[in-house]
N, C-alpha and C positions, 0 to 999 in steps of 0.2 A: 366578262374577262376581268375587272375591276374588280369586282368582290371576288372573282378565284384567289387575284392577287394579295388581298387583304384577310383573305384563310389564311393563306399559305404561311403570308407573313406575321399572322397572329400564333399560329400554331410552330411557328419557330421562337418564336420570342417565348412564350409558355413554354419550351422545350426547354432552350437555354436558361431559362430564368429558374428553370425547376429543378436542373442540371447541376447548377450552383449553388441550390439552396440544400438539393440533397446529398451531396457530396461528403458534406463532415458527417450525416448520419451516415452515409453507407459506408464511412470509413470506421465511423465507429462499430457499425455492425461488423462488418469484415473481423476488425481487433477482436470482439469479446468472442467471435466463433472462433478465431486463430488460439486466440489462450484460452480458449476451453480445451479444444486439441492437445493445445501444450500440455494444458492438466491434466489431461484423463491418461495421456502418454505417460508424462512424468507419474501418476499411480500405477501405471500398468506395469512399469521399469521397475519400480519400488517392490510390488508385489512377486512380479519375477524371481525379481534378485537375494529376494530374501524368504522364498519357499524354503530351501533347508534348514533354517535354520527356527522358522516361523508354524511349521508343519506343527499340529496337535491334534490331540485327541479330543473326542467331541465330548468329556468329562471338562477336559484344559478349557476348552473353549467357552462352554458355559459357567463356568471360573472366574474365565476374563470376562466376561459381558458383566460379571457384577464391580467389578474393581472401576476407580475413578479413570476422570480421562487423562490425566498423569502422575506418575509416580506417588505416590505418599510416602516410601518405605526407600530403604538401602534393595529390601528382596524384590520390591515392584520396578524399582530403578535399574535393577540386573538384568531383570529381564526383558526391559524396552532397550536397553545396549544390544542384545544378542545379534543386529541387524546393523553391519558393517563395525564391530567393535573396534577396531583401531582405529577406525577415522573417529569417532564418538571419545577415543579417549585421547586422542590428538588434539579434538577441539577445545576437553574440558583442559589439558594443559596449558593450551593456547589462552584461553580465557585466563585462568591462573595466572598467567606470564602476563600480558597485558594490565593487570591489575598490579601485581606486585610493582611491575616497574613506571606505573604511572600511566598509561599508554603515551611514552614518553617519542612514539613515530606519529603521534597522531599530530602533526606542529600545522596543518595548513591541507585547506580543501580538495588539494591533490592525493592528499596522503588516502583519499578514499576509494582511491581510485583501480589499485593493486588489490586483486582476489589474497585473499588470506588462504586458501586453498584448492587444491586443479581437483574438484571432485570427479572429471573424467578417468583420471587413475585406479579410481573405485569402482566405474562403469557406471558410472551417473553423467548424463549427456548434457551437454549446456550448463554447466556448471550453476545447476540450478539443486538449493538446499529445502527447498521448501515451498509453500502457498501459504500467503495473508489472506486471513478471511476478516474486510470490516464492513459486523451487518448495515451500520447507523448508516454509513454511505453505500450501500449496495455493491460491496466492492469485493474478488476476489482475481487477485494476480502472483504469478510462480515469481518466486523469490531468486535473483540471481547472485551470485557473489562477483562484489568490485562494481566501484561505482561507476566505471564509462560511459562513453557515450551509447556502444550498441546495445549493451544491454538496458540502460534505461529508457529507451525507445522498445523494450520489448515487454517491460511491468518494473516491479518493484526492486530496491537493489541493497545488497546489505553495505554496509560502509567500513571502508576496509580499516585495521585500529580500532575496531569497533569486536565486544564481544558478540562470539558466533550463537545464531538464537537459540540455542539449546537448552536456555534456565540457569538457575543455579545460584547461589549468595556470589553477592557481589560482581554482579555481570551486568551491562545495557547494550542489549544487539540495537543498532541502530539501524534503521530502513527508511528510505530513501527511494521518491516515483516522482515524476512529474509533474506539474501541477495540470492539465490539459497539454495533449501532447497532437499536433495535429488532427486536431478536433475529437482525439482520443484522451476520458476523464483523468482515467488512472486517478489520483491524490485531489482532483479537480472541488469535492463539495468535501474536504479537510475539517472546514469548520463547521462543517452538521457535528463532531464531535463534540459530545459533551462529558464530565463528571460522572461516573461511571457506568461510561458504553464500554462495552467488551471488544477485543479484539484477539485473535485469536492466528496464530502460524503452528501451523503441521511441518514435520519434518521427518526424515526417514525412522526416526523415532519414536516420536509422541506429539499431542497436540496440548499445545501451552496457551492458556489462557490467562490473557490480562485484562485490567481495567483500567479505564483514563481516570487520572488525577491531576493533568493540568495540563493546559496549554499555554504557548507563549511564543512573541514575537521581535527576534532577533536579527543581529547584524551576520551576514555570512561566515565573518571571521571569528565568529564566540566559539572558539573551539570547547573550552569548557563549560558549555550549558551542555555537552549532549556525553559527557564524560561518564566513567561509571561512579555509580554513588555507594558509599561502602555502607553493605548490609543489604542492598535492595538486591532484587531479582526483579530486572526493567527492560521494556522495549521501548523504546523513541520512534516516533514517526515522523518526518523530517522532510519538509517542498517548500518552495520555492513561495514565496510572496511580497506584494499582492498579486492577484492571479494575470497572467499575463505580463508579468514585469518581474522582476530579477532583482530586485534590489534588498530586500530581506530574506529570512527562511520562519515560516510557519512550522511549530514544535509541538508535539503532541506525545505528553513523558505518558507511559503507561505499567501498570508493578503487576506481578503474578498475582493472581487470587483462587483461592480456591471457592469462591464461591458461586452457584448455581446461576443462571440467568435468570431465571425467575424470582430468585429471591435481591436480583440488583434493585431493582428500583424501589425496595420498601428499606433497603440499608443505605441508601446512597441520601435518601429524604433527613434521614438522623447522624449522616455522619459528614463534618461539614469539610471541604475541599483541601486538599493542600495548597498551602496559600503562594510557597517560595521553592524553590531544588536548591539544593546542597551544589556550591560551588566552590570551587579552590581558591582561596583569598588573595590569590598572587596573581587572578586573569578575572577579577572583574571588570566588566565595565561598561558604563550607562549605557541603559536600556531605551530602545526607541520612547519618545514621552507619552501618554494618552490620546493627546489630540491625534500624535502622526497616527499611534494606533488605529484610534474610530476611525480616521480618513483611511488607512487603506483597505481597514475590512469594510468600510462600505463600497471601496472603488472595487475590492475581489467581488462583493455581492453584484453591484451593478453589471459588470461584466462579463460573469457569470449568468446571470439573467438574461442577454442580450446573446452570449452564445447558445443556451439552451431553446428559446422558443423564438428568436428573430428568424430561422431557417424556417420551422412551422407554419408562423406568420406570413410567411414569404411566399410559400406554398400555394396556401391558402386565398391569398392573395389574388394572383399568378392562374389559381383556379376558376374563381369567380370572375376574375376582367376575362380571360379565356370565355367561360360561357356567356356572360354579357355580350360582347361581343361576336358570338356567333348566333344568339338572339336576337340582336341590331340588324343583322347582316340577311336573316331567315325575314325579316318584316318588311324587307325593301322588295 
């Protein structure tokens, strides 16, 4: 009766204890089949809604397979608009507007908060514009507009005062995830980015590819590090740091490239980094110092390490005093 009791209670403690360990993976599981869902939706909606206008002939089609994967040309640019063109020429005013006048609403971290457009009027559901693909972090999440709350617990979020990610001279769509979000990554391994890693957002249009040229680490309030820079065509990627704590934002500026991924890493070796961003001289202001630097990207790395394999460990663990134990118990 004694060792029944001592199964019993072994086999609950390895329950619970496994229960607890596996919880942030099965929540992570859960999230990346939830937004695959979303994605494969959000392309199926895409595809629907732009059959009429998308229809060709299999001459047209094997045309397109030779052309780049965005625009080159005013006539290649025409024809990625023919898919919902009023909101495409809504956006690029919008960006225009936003630049000429400074993005003179973007005064303070609220202001990110308000969608810059209800893409459900178009018949785009969830007011989502897109998908970030970053391979260096094994990361793909549907782009939503407006930076709130629910949407950021649901993937990536575009920051409102911020140009819409469409391209284009003198634009920086800025995007904005989580740093670890309920034991879901999203923005979570930020600093596996390097010097020219690709990252790339799809949009009911075209798929725009850029390359990292710098990263850097800021006070909440620098509203001007993440401003547009005149002449670039940039994406910002924008969490929360160090990881688990709130007190800075980790920045990752990235510029259009036309270049191949395969030829990144033999042009990135010879061509040496951007060192500083283009700020407005009227909202500098000191940058976190070196030392606080190192200390909090080693507190994000430790952290991170300790969320990644301490549930494994746990496991693992959990597993081996379980059959010890039921070893111990077979010998008496």
């Amino acid at each position: 009766m004694k060792d029944k009791l001592i199964t019993i209670a072994a086999c609950m403690v390895f329950l619970a204890g496994a229960a607890i360990f596996c919880y942030p993976l099965a929540k992570n599981w859960y999230y990346d089949y939830n937004t695959s869902h979303v994605l494969d939706s959000y392309k199926n909606e895409i595809k629907e809604l732009s059959k009429p206008e998308t229809e060709k002939s299999e001459t047209e089609n094997a045309e397109s397979e030779k052309t780049e994967a965005f625009p080159a040309s005013a006539e290649q640019a025409s024809e990625a608009e023919k898919i919902f063109p009023e909101l495409h020429e809504e956006m690029v005013t919008y960006n225009q507007s936003i630049y000429e006048n400074m993005q003179k609403d973007l005064t303070d971290p609220f202001s990110y908060e308000s969608a810059s457009f209800d893409l459900t009027e178009y018949g785009l559901s969830d007011n989502i514009i897109g998908y970030l693909s970053i391979p260096a972090m094994d990361v793909e999440l549907p782009v939503y507009l407006g930076a709130n709350d629910e949407n950021l617990a649901k993937g990536a979020v575009h920051l409102g005062q911020t140009s819409m990610p469409i391209g284009g001279n003198n634009t920086n769509a800025v995007l904005a995830a989580h740093r670890g979000y309920q034991g879901i990554p999203m923005f979570r391994d930020i600093e596996k980015l390097k010097t020219g890693d690709l990252v790339t957002i799809t949009t009911p249009w075209d798929t725009l590819t850029y390359q990292v040229f710098q990263t850097e680490i800021i006070f909440p309030d620098e509203i001007n590090k993440i401003l547009i820079q005149p002449g670039k065509d940039m994406l910002t990627l924008f969490t929360c740091h160090p990881y688990r704590q709130n007190s800075h934002r980790y920045v990752v500026y990235c510029e259009r490239t036309f270049i191949k991924e395969a030829e990144v890493s033999s042009s990135t070796e010879n061509t040496p980094s951007t060192s500083e961003t283009v700020q407005p001289e009227a909202e500098k202001k000191e940058t976190p110092s070196v030392s606080h630097t190192e200390d909090s990207l080693s507190s994000s790395r430790q952290q991170i390490f300790i969320d990644k394999y301490v549930p494994i460990a746990g496991i693992l663990f959990l597993a081996v005093l379980f059959i010890l134990c039921m070893m111990g118990l077979k010998k008496k």
